[in-house]
C-alpha positions as CSV (number, residue, x, y, z in Angstrom):
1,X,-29.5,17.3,18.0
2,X,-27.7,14.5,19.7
3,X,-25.1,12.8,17.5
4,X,-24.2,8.9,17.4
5,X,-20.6,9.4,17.8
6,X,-18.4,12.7,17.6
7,X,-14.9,12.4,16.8
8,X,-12.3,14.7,18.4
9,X,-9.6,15.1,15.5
10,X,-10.3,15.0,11.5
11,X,-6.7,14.3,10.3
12,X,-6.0,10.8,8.9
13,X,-7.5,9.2,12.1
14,X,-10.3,10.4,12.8
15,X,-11.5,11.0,8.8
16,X,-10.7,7.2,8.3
17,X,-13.2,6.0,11.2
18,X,-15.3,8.5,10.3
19,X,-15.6,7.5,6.4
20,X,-16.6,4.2,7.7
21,X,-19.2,4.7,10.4
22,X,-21.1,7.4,8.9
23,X,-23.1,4.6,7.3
24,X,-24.4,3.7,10.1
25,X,-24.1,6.3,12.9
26,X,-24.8,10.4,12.5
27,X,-21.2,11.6,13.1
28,X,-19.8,15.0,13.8
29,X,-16.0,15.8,13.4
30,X,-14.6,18.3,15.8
31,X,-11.6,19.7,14.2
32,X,-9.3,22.4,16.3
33,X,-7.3,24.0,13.3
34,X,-8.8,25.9,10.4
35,X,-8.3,22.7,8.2
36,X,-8.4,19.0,8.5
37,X,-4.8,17.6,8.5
38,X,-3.1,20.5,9.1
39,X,-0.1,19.0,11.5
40,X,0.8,14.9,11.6
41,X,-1.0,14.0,8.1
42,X,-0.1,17.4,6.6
43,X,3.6,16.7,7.2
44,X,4.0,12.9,6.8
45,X,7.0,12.1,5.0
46,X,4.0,9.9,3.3
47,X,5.6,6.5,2.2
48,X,4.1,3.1,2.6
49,X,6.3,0.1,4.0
50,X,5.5,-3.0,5.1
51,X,8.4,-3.3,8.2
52,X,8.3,0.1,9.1
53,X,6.7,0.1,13.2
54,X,7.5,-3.6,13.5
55,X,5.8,-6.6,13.5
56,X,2.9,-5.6,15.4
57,X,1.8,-3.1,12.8
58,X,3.1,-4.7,10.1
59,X,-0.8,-6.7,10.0
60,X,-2.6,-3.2,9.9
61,X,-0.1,-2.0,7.3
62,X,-0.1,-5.7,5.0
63,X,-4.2,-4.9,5.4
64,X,-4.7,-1.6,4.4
65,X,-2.4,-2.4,1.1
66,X,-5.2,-2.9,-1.9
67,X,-7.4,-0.1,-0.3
68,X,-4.4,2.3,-0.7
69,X,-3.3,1.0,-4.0
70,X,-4.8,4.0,-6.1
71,X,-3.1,6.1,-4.2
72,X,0.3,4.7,-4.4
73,X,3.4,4.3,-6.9
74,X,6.5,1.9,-7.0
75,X,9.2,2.9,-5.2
76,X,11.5,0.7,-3.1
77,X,13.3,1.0,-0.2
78,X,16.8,-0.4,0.7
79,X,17.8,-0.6,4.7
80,X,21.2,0.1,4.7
81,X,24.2,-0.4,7.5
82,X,28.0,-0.7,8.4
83,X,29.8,-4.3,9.0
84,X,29.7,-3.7,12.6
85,X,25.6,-3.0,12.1
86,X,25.7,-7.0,10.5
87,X,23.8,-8.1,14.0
88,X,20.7,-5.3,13.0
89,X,20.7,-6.1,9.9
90,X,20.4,-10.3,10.9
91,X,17.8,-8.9,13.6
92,X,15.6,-7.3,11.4
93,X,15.4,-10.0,8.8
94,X,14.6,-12.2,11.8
95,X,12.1,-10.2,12.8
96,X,10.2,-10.4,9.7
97,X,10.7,-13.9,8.9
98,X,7.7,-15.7,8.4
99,X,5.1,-12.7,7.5
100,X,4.9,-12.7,3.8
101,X,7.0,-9.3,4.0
102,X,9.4,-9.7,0.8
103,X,13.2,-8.6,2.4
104,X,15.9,-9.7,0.8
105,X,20.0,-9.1,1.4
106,X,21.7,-7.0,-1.0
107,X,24.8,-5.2,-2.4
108,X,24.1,-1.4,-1.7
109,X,27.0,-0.3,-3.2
110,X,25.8,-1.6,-6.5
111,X,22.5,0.0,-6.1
112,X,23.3,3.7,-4.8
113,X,25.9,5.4,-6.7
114,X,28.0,7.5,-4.6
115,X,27.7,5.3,-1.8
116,X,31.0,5.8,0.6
117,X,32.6,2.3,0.8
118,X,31.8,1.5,4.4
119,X,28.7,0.9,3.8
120,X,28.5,-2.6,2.8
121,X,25.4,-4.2,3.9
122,X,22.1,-3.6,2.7
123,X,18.7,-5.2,2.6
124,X,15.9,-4.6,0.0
125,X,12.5,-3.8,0.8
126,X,10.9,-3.8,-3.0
127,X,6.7,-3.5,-1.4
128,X,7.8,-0.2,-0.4
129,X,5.8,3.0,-2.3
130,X,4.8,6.4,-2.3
131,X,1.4,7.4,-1.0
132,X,-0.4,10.3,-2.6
133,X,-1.5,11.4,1.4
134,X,-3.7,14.8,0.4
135,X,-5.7,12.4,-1.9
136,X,-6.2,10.0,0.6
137,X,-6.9,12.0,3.1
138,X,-9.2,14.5,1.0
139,X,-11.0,11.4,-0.4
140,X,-11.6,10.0,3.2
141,X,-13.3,14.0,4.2
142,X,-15.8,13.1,1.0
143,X,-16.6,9.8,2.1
144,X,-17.5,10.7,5.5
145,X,-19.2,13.8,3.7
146,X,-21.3,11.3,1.6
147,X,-22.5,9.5,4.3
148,X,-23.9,12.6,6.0
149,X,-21.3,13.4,8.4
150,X,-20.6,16.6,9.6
151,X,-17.2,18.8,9.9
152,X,-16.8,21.6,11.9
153,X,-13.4,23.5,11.5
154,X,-12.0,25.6,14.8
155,X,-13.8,23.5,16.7
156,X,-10.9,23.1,19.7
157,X,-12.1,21.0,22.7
158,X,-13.0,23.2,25.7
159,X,-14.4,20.7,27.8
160,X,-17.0,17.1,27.7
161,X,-18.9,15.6,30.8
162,X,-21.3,12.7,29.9
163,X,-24.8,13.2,31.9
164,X,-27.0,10.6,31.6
165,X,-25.4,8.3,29.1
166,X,-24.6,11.6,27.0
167,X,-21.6,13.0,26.1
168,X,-21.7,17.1,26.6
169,X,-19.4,18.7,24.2
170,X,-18.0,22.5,24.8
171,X,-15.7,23.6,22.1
172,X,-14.5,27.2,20.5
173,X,-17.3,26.6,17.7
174,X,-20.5,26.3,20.1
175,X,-21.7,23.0,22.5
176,X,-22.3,19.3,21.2
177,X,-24.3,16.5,22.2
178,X,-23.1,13.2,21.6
179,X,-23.5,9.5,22.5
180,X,-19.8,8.3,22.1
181,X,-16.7,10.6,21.9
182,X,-14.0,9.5,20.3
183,X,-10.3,10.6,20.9
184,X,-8.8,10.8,17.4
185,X,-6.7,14.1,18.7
186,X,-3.4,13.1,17.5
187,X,-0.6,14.9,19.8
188,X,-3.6,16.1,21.6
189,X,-4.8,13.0,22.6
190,X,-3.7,12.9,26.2
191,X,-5.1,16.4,26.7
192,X,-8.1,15.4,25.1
193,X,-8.8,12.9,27.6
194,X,-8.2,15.2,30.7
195,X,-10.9,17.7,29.3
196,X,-13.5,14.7,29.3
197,X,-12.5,13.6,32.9
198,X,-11.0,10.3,31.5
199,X,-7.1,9.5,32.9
200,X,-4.3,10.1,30.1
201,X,-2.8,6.5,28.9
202,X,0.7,8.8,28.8
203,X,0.6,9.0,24.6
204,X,3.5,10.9,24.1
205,X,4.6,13.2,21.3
206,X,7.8,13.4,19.5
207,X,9.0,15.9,16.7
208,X,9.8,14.7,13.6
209,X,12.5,16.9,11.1
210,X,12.5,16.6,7.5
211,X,14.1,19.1,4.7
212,X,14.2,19.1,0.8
213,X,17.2,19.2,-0.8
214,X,18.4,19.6,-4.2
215,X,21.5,17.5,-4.5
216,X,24.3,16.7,-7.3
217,X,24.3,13.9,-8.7
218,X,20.0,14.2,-8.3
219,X,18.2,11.1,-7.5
220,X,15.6,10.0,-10.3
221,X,12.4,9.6,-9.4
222,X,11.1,6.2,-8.5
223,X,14.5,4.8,-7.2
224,X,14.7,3.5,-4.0
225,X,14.4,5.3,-0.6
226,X,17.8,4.4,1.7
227,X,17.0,4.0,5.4
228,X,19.9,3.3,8.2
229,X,19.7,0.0,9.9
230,X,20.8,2.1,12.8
231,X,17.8,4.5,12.6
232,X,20.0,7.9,11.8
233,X,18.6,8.7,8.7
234,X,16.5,8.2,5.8
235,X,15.6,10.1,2.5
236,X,14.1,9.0,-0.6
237,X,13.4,10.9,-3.7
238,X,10.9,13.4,-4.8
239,X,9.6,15.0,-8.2
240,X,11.9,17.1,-9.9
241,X,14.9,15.5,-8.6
242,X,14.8,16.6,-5.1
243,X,15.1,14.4,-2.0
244,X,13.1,14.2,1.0
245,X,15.7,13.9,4.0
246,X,15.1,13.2,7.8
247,X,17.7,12.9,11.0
248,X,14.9,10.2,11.7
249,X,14.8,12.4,15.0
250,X,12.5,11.7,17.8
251,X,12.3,14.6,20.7
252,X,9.8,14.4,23.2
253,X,8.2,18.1,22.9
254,X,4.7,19.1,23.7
255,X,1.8,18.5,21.7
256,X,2.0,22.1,18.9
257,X,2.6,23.2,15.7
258,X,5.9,22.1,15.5
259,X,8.8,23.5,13.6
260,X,12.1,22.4,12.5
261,X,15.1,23.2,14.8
262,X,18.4,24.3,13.3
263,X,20.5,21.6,15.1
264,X,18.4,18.6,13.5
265,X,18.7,20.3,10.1
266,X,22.0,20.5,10.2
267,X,22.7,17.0,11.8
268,X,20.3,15.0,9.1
269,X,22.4,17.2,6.2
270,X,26.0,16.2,8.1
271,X,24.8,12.1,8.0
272,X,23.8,12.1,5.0
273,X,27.3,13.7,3.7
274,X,29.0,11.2,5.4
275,X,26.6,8.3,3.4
276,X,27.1,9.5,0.1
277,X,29.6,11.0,-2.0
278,X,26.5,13.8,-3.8
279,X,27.3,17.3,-3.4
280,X,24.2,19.3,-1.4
281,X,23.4,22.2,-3.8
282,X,20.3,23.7,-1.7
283,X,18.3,23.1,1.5
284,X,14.6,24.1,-0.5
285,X,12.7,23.9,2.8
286,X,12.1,22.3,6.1
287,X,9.4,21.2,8.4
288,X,8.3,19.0,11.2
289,X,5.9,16.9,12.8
290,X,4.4,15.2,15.7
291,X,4.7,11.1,16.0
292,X,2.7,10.5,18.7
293,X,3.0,6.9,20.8
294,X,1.6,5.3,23.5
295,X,4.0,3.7,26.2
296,X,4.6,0.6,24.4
297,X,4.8,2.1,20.6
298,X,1.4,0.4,19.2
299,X,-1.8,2.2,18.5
300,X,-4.6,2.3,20.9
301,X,-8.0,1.8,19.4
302,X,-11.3,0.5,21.8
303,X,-13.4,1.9,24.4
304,X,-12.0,2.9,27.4
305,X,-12.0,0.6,30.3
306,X,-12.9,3.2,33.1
307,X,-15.0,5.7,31.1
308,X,-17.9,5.0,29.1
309,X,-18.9,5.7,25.9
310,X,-15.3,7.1,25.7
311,X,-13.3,5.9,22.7
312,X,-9.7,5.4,21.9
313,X,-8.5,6.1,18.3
314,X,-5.1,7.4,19.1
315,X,-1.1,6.9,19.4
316,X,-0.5,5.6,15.6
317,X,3.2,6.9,15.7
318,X,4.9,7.3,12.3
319,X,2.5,4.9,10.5
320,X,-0.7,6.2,11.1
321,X,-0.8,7.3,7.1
322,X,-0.6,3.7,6.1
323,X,-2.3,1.7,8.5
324,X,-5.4,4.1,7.9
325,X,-7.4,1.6,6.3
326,X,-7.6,-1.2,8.2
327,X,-7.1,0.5,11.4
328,X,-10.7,2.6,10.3
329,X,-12.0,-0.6,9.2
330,X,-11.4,-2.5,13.3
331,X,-11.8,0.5,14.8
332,X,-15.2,1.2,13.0
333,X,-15.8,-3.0,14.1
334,X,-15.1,-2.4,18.1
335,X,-17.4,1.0,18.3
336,X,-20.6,-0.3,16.4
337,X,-19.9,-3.7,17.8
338,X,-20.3,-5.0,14.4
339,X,-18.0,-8.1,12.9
340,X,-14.9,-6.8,11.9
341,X,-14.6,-6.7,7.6
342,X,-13.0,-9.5,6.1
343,X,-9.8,-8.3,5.7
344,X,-9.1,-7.3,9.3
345,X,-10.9,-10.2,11.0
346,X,-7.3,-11.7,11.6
347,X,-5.5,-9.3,13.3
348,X,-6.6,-9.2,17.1
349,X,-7.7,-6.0,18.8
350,X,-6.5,-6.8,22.2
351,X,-2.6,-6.1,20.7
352,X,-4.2,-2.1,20.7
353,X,-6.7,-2.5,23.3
354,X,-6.4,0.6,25.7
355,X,-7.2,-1.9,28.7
356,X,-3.3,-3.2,28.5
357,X,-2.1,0.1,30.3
């Protein structure tokens, strides 16, 4: 059998695009791991905020807003900062003026208790929530499911050559015919493209840290998250009045199951002691992840200029949870060569195009 479209990657990428093509296209998901969305989606600190990846994502985030709303829950977010961090703070405001994206200044000091008096400015994000990422995600699988597309697990890419206008797929699970490949590989994206004969666009990966913590006094649930200005730090607060902290670290490391390293534990625990006045009880557990960006820090999504039928669905950084919809939805747009749906038909493709490299 000779598929439409195989997608290399079925974390929240390549389950997204495949939800909304297997309509109209038979579609195979190659997935290297055991499970679907076993390292970037599986670990996502999993919150959705309008200003988080700037303004150029801030469209495919705005967009993909109603589609996630059953999967989210009020939160909040306050970006926080020193007075010498008063020309961030002005900057980011700046940066957002004019979008629709509610920011406003406030006191932090009268909204976090225990906050050490230094910290004096503070802007409020209110949009910001909590996204339920193993129901999206899961619900994405049984759409693309629906639609008659097919998953196969351990499924690693060995190697693809496209003979006459077909794409021929070797993984660990057995061979694959395809008419389009698509690169939805995540931290593997660049290596992807190597083992299809296609030049790397240099989409880099970066490890992420973030630990639970019990903490006294503990946050309750559905108060704000606290972000630096500065980009040290963030946490916000989980169930059962544990926090979710991160260094807000980015290490260049190579694409693999990544894991926490002692240094950035202790580094995220040591800022946030120096931010607040709350006592640390427990570090409950730690993990990491892989952001993964391209050069200029936007997502890549299109066919690729040199290679045909190759596609791009790759680089979505730290937002790739919460751009998922409307990213699927122009993605889904540029590889049928359909209009785009409604609600993405004003952000332009070219800002992602993988041409601009």
């Amino acid at each position: 059998m000779v598929y439409d479209v195989a997608i290399v990657g079925a974390g929240i990428a390549g389950a997204s695009l495949a939800a909304e093509i297997a309509p109209h296209a038979r579609v195979l998901m190659l997935e290297a791991e055991e499970r679907a969305g076993y390292h970037a989606t599986g670990r996502s600190a999993a919150f959705w905020s309008e200003s988080y990846g700037g303004p150029a994502i801030q469209p495919l985030t705005t967009a993909s807003g109603p589609a996630l709303r059953r999967y989210m829950e009020p939160m909040g977010s306050i970006h926080i900062g020193r007075a010498d961090e008063a020309g961030a703070i002005d900057a980011f405001l700046a940066e957002f003026q004019g979008t629709g994206v509610e920011l406003r200044a406030v006191d932090p000091q009268a909204m976090i208790p225990g906050l050490r008096p230094e910290w004096t400015l503070g802007v409020l994000e209110p949009s910001c929530e909590y996204i339920d990422v193993g129901a999206l995600h899961g619900d994405m699988l049984a759409a693309a499911k629906r639609a008659g597309a097919e998953l196969r697990t351990d499924a690693g890419l060995l190697s693809a050559r496209r003979e006459n206008g077909i794409w021929k797929i070797e993984t660990r699970a057995g061979a694959f015919e395809a008419a389009v490949l698509v690169n939805a590989a995540g931290a593997w994206a660049d290596p992807v493209a190597q083992m299809a004969g296609v030049a790397p666009l240099g989409i880099t990966p970066y490890r992420r840290t973030i630990m639970q913590l019990k903490t006294d006094p503990a946050p309750a649930l559905g108060t704000p998250m606290v972000a630096h200005i500065g980009g040290g730090f963030y946490w916000k607060p989980e169930a059962g009045g544990r926090i979710w902290l991160s260094p807000h670290d980015e290490i260049e490391t190579p694409p693999c199951d990544a894991q926490p390293e002692d240094i950035d534990v202790a580094t995220a625990i040591d800022r946030f002691e120096h931010v607040v006045d709350w006592r640390v009880e427990k570090l409950e557990h730690k993990w990491a992840g892989l952001r993964t960006f391209a050069p200029d820090r936007l997502p890549v999504y299109g066919f690729d200029t040199e290679a045909p039928g190759f596609f791009w669905c790759a680089g979505q950084g730290g937002f790739g949870i919460q751009t998922a919809p409307a990213a699927a939805l122009l993605a889904a747009a540029l590889l049928l060569g359909t209009a785009p749906d409604p609600s993405v038909a004003g952000i332009d493709p070219a800002l992602y195009a993988p041409g601009r490299f």
